[in-house]
N, C-alpha and C positions, 0 to 999 in steps of 0.2 A: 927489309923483307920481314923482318921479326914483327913490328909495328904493325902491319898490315895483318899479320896471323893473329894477331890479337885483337883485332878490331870485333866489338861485338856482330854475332849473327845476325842481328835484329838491323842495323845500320848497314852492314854487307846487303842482307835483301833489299832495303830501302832504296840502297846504291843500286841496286840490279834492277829495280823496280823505275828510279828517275832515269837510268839508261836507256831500258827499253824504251819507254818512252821517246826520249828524243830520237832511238831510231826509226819508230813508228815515225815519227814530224820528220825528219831529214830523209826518208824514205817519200813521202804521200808528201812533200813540200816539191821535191829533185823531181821527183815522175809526173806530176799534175799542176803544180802552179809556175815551176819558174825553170822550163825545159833546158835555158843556158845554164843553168845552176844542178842540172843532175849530177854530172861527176860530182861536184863538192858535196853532193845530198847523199851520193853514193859511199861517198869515201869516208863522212860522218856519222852514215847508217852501218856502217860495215863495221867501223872502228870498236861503233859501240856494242855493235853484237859480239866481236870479239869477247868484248870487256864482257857482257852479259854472259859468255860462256866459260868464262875463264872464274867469275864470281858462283856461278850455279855449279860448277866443280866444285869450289873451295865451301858451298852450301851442304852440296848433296854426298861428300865423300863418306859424313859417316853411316847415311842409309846402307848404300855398296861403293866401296869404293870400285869395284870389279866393274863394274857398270857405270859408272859416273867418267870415270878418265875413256870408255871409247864414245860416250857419249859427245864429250869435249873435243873428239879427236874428228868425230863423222860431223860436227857444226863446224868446225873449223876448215875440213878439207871441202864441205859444200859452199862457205865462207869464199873459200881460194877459189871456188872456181867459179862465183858468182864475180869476184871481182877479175878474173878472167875475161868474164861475157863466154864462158864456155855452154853451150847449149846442144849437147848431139841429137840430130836427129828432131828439133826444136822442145825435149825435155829442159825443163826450167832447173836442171840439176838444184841448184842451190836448194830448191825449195824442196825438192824432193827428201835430200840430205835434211833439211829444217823438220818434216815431217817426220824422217827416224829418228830425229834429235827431240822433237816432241813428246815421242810414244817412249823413249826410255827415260823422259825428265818426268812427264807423266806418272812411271809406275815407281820412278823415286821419290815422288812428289805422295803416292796412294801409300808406299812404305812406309814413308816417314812417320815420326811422331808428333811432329812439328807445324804441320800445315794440314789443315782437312784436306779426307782423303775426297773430295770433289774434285778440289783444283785438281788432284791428279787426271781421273774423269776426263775433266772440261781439256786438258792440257794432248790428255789420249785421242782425242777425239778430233783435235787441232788436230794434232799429226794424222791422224788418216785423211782430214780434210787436204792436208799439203801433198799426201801421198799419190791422192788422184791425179797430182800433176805425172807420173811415172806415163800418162796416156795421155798427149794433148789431146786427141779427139773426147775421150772422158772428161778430161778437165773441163772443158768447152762446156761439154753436155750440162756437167753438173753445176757448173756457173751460173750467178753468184753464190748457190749457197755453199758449196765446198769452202769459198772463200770468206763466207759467216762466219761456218765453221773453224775453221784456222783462226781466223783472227780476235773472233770471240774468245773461245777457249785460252790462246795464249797470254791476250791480252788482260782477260782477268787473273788469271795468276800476276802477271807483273803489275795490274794495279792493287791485288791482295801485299805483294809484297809490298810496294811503293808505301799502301795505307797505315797496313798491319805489321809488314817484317814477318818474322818467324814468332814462335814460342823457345824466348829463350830457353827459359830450363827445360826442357823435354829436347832442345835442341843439344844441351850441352851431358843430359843424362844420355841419349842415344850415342853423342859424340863418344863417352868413358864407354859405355855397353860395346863399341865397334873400338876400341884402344886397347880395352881389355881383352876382348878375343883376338885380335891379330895374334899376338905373342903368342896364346896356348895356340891359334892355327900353324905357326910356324916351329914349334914345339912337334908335331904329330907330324911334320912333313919328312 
C-alpha cells in the first residue's frame, strides 16, 4: 500500500486515463458489437470505473479532501447499482449517480492547480448532460446531444490525463498547502 502512495501523480492520472478508456471499449464493445459478451463487457467496464474512482480520490484529495471522499462514495454506490440492473421507475440510476460524480470531479478538477480549469468546465457539463437522465422522458427529448455532452466532456479529461497526467509540482505544492492546513484545522476545532 506504501508503494502505491508513492507512485507519482503524473503515472496515477495516466493510470486513470488507460482505465477509462478501456471502460469506454468494454462498455461500447458488451452493448453494440458482441451482445453474448456484455456481462463480461460489464463486469470489465465496471471494474475499471471502480478503479477510475478510487485513483480520482487518491488524485483529487488535496484540492478537498471534504468533497473528494463523497464524491468517491456517490460513484461507487451508482457503480453498485448499475451492476444490480437496479432501474426504479426506468431511471438509469447509475448514470444519474455518474452525473453527481461529474459535477463535483468537475469543480475539483476547476479548483485544482494542476489541470486547467476547462477540463473542469467540460467534466461539469458532462454531468448535467448525465443528469438529464433523472427524467427518461427528458432524456429521450434531449438525445443524442445530452449524450455528446457526457461523453465529450468526460472523456476529454481522461484523455487529457491519459496524454498529459497532471502538473506535477503544482500537484505536489497544493498536495503540502492542504497537509499543512489540516493540522492548524484540527488545531481550532
Amino acid at each position: 500500500m506504501k508503494r502505491i502512495a508513492e507512485v507519482s501523480p503524473r503515472f496515477k492520472a495516466r493510470i486513470t486515463g488507460v482505465l477509462s478508456l478501456l471502460n469506454l471499449l468494454a462498455a461500447v464493445f458488451g452493448e453494440f458489437f458482441v451482445r453474448r459478451l456484455e456481462f463480461a463487457g460489464d463486469l470489465i467496464a465496471v471494474s475499471c470505473m471502480v478503479a477510475v474512482t478510487l485513483l480520482l480520490y487518491d488524485i483529487f484529495k488535496p484540492v478537498n479532501r471534504g468533497l473528494s471522499l463523497p464524491a468517491v462514495f456517490i460513484n461507487l454506490v451508482g457503480l453498485t447499482f448499475g451492476a444490480l440492473r437496479w432501474n426504479p421507475r426506468g431511471v438509469d440510476i447509475t448514470v444519474v449517480f455518474g452525473g453527481f460524480f461529474c459535477l463535483l470531479i468537475g469543480y475539483l478538477i476547476f479548483r485544482s492547480t494542476f489541470l486547467p480549469r476547462i477540463l473542469g468546465a467540460l467534466m461539469a457539463v458532462a454531468g448535467l448532460g448525465w443528469l438529464t437522465f433523472l427524467s427518461p422522458p427528458l432524456a429521450r427529448h434531449l438525445s443524442p446531444y445530452n449524450l455528446a455532452l457526457g461523453i465529450l466532456g468526460q472523456e476529454s479529461v481522461m484523455l487529457w490525463l491519459l496524454v498529459m497526467g497532471v502538473n506535477v509540482q503544482r500537484w505536489k505544492e497544493q498536495a503540502i498547502a492542504a497537509a499543512q492546513w489540516r493540522p492548524l484545522a484540527s488545531m481550532h476545532s
